[in-house]
C-alpha atoms as one frame of an Amber mdcrd trajectory, in Angstrom:
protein
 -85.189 -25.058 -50.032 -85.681 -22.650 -47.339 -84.002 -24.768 -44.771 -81.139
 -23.776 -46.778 -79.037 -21.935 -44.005 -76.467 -19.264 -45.241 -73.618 -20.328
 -46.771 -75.616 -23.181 -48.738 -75.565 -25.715 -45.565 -78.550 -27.437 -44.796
 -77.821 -27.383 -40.791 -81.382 -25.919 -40.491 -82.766 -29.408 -41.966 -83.951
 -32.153 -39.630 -85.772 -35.062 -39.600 -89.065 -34.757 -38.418 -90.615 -37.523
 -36.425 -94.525 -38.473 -35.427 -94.825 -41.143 -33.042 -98.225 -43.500 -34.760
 -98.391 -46.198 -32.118 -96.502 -46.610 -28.549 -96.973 -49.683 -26.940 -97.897
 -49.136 -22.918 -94.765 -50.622 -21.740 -91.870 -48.660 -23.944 -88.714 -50.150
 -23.220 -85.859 -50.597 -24.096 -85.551 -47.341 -25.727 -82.994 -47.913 -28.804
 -79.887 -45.961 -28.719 -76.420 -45.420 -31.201 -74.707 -49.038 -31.489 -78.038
 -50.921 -30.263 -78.944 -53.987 -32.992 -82.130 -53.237 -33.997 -84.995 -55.265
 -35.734 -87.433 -53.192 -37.714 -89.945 -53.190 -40.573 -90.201 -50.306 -42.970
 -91.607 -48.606 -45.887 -90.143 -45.725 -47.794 -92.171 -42.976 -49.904 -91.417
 -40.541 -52.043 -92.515 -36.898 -50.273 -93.178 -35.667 -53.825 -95.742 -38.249
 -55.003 -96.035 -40.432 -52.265 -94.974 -43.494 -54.464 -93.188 -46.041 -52.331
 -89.599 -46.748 -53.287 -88.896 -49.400 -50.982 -90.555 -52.254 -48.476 -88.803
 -54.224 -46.338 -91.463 -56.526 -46.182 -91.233 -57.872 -50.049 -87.519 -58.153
 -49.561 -85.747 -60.929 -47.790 -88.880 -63.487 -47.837 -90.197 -60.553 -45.839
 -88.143 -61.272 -42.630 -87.583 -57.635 -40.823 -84.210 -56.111 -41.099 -81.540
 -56.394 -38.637 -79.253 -53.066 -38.511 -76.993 -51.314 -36.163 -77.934 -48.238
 -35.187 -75.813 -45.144 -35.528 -72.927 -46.744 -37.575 -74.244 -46.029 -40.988
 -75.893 -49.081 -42.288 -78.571 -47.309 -43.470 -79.327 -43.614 -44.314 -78.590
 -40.471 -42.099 -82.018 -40.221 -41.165 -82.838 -43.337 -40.455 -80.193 -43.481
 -37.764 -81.121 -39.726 -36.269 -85.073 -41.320 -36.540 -84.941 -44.319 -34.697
 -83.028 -43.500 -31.496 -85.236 -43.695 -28.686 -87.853 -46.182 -29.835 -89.180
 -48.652 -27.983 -90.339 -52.887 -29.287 -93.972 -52.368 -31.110 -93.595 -48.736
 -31.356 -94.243 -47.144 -35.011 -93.183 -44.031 -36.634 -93.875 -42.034 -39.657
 -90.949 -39.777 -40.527 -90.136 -37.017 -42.803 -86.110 -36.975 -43.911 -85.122
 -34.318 -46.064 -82.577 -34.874 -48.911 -79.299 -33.783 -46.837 -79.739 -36.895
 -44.687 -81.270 -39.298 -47.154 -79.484 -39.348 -51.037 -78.660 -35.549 -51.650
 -77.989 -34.295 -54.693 -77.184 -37.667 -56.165 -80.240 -39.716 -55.521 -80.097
 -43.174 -56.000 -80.687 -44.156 -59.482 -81.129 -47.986 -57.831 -83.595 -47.729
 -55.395 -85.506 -45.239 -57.787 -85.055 -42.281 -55.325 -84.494 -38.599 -57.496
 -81.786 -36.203 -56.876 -82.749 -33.871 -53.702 -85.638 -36.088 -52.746 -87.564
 -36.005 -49.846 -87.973 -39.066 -48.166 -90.968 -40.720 -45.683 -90.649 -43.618
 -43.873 -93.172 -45.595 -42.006 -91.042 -47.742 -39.308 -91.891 -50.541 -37.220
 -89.750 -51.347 -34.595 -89.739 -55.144 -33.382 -86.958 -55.759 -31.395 -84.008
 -53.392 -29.565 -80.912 -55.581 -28.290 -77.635 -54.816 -26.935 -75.576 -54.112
 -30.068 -72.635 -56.061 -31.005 -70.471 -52.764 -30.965 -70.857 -52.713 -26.924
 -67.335 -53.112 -25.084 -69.554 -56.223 -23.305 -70.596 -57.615 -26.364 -66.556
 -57.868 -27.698 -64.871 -58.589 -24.473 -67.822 -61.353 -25.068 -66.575 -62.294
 -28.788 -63.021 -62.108 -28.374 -62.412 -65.506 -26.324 -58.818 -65.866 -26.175
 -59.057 -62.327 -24.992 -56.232 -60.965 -27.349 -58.189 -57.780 -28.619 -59.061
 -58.724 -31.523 -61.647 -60.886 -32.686 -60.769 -63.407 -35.269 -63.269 -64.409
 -38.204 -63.769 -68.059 -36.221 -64.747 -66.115 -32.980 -67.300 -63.589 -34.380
 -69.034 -66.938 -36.770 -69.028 -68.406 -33.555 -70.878 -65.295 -31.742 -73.291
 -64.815 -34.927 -73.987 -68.911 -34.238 -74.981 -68.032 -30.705 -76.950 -64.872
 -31.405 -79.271 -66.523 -33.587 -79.706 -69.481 -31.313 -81.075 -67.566 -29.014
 -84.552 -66.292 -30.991 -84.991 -69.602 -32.382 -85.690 -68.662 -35.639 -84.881
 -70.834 -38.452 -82.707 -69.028 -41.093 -80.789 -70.827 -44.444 -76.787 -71.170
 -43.781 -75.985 -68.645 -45.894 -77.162 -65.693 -44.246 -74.799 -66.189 -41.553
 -71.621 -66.619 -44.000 -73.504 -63.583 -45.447 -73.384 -61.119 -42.420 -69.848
 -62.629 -41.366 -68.507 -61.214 -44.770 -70.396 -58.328 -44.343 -69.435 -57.410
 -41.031 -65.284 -58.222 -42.129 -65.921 -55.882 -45.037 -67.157 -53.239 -43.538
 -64.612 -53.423 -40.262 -61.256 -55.017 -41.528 -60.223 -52.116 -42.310 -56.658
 -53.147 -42.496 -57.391 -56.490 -44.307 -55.170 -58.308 -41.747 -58.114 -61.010
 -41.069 -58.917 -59.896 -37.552 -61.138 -56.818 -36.254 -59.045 -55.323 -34.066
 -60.783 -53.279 -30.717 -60.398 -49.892 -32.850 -61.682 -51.039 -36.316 -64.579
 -52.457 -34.031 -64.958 -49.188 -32.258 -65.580 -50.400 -29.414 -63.569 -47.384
 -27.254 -65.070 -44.969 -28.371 -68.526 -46.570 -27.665 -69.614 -44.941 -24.704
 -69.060 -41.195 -26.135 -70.953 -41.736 -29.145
């Protein structure tokens, strides 16, 4: 609790990072909005029990997130910026940018824990949040991109690293992605809900 700063903020708290393997050849580096393909395991700091493993999950297929945009915890998106295909890292994140206060009675993580993970990075690609990537998506170029046009991107994206995966996991991400940017609920992700304009400042 000493990184407590006054006034009870924990602005002094930060993840810390060590850099376990970097392959000789380190790029691309991974930056905010990049899709990113990635292994990892998550310990508790307090007992060193592991909470979670990406490998056990999902017929052990790595997970594909966006970086920067929230899809997974605070720390995770300050602790994989700048990493490279094949590189690993162990990281510390303190409670502030993991579960705070409330834990997360689901994924067995305590109130104010600690959290470790050990990360391996597989793949860094341009991220479907780049202005290229929805002037690429929207086809009929009316600024928004319709639910047909982004099932028809996801089609193409996963075409292109040949990897066999069941139907549903694209209907899957399509109704993720319309949940989590249809803000309005009008059907279409419009260029703002996408967020695409204020890309390049992030």
């Amino acid at each position: 609790a000493r990184a407590q700063a006054e006034g009870g903020t924990a602005a002094a708290e930060e993840v810390k990072i060590e850099v376990l393997h970097l392959p000789e050849v380190c790029s691309p580096k991974s930056k905010k909005g990049d899709l990113l393909n990635a292994h990892y395991d998550g310990f508790l700091a307090s007992d060193g029990s592991k909470f979670y493993c990406s490998r056990t999950q999902n017929e052990g297929h790595p997970k594909w997130f966006v970086l920067g945009v929230g899809q997974v915890i605070k720390g995770l998106d300050i602790a994989m910026v700048n990493m490279c295909p094949g590189e690993k890292r162990k990281v510390i994140i303190p409670p502030s940018l993991a579960y705070g206060q409330q834990g997360y009675a689901q994924g067995k993580i305590p109130p104010n824990a600690t959290l470790i993970f050990e990360i391996e990075l597989y793949a860094v690609n341009k991220g479907p949040r780049s202005v290229e990537a929805f002037i690429q998506i929207d086809k009929d170029s009316d600024k928004k991109l319709s639910e047909l046009e982004i099932s028809q991107y996801l089609k193409e994206e996963f075409a292109r690293d040949g990897k066999q995966r069941h139907p549903s996991v694209h209907d899957e991400i399509l109704a993720d992605i319309f949940k989590k940017n249809d803000h309005d609920g009008d059907g279409f992700i419009s260029a703002k809900e996408y967020n695409v304009y204020q890309h390049d400042e992030l």
